[in-house]
C-alpha positions in Angstrom: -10.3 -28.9 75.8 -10.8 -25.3 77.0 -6.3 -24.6 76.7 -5.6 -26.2 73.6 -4.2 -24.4 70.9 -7.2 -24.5 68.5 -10.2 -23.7 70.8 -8.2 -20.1 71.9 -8.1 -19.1 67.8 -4.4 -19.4 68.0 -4.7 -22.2 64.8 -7.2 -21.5 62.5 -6.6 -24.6 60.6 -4.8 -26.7 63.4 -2.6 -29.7 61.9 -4.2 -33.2 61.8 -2.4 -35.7 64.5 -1.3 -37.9 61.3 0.2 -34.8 59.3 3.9 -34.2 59.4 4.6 -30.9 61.3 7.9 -30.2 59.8 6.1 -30.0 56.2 3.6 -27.4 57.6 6.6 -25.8 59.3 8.5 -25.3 55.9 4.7 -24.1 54.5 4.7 -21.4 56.9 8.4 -20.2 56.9 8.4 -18.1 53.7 4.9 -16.2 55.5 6.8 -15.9 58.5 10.2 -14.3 57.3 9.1 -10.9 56.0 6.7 -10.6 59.2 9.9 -10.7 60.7 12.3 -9.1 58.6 9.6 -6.2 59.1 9.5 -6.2 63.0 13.7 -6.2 62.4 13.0 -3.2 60.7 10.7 -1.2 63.1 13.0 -1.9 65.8 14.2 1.5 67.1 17.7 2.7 65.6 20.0 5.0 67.4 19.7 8.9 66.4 22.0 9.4 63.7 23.6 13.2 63.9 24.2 14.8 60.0 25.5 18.0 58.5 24.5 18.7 55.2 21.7 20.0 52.9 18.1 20.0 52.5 16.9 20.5 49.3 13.2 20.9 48.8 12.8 20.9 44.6 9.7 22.3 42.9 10.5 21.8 39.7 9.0 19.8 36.9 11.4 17.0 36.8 12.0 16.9 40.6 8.7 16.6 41.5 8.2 14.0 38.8 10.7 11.7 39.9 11.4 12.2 43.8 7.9 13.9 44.2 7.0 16.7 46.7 9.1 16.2 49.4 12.1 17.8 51.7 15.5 15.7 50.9 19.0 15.2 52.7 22.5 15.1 51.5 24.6 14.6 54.3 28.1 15.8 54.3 30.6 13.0 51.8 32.8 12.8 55.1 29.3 11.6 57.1 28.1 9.1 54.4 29.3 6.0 56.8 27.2 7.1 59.7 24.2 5.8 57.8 23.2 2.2 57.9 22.6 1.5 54.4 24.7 -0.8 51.4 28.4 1.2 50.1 27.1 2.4 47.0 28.6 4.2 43.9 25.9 7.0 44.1 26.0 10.0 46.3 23.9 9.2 49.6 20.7 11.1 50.1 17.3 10.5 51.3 14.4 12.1 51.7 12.0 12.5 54.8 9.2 10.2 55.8 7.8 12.7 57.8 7.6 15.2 55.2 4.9 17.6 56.8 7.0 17.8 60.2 10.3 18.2 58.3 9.4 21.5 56.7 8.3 23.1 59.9 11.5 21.8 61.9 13.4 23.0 58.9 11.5 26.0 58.1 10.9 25.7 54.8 9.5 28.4 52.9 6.0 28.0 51.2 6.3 27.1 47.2 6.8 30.3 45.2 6.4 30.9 41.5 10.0 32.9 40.9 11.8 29.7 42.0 12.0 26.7 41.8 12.6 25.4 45.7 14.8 26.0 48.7 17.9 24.7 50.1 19.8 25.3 53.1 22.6 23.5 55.2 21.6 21.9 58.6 22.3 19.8 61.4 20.2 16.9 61.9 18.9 14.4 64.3 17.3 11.1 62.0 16.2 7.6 63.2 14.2 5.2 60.9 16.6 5.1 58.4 15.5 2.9 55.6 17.8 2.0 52.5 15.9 1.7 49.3 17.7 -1.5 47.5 15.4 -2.5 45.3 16.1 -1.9 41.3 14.2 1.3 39.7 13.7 4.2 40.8 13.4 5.3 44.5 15.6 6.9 47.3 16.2 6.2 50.9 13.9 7.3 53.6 14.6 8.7 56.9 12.2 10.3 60.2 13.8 13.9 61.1 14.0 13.6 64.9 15.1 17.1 65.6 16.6 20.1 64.0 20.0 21.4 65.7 20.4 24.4 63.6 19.7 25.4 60.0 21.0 28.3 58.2 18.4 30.9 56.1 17.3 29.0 53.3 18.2 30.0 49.6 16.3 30.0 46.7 16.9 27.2 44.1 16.9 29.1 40.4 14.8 27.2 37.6 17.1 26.1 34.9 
């Protein structure tokens, strides 16, 4: 039959008339939940509006542990604007899109007399991911837009 399921590669294994479908139904569910927990997370989120600081850290330990990349701490008072679990820790993230984040930002290039740059800033995020699992790691965020930024200062090595 030309409209079953089976011959339009919608089943590649289709389930045998005498099977029971609820079993194959329980089979699939643990593929099917993080397929969808990920589209749940794609979804578009509303632009979240911040005041804080960026902090883009060049030194040894920083770039050992958060790596090279442009970070966020929002303003204490601004914490429950994002969508992530209450937590005990300070909340900060860094930015998924790292490369656009320094030119909306204007970060200065890396320089040897310091060790990174910092500057408060209003921002537009979206894509805000919490990171929940145990071990290291740090929420993630897309910069959407810069509103304004203030000169950036130098961050002296310890």
């Amino acid at each position: 039959m030309a409209g079953d399921a089976a011959s339009v590669g919608i089943l590649a294994h289709p389930i045998p008339s005498h099977a029971d479908p609820e079993r194959h139904a329980v089979k699939l569910a643990p593929l099917l939940f993080p397929a969808l927990l990920l589209c749940a997370q794609a979804q578009a989120q509303p632009p979240i509006v911040l005041d804080g600081q960026y902090s883009a850290r060049t030194d040894e330990m920083s770039l050992e542990i958060i790596g090279n990349r442009v970070c966020f701490a929002p303003d204490k008072a601004q914490w429950g604007r994002l969508p992530r679990p209450a937590a005990t820790h300070d909340a900060w993230f860094c930015f998924s899109n790292d490369g656009e984040a320094r030119r909306l930002l204007r970060v200065p290039a890396r320089q040897a007399d310091n060790c990174g740059w910092q500057a408060r800033a209003r921002i537009v995020i979206d894509s805000y991911q919490p990171y929940v699992e145990q071990g290291d790691g740090n929420d993630m965020a897309r910069l959407a837009s810069v509103i304004k930024v203030a000169q950036p200062n130098a961050i002296a090595c310890e």
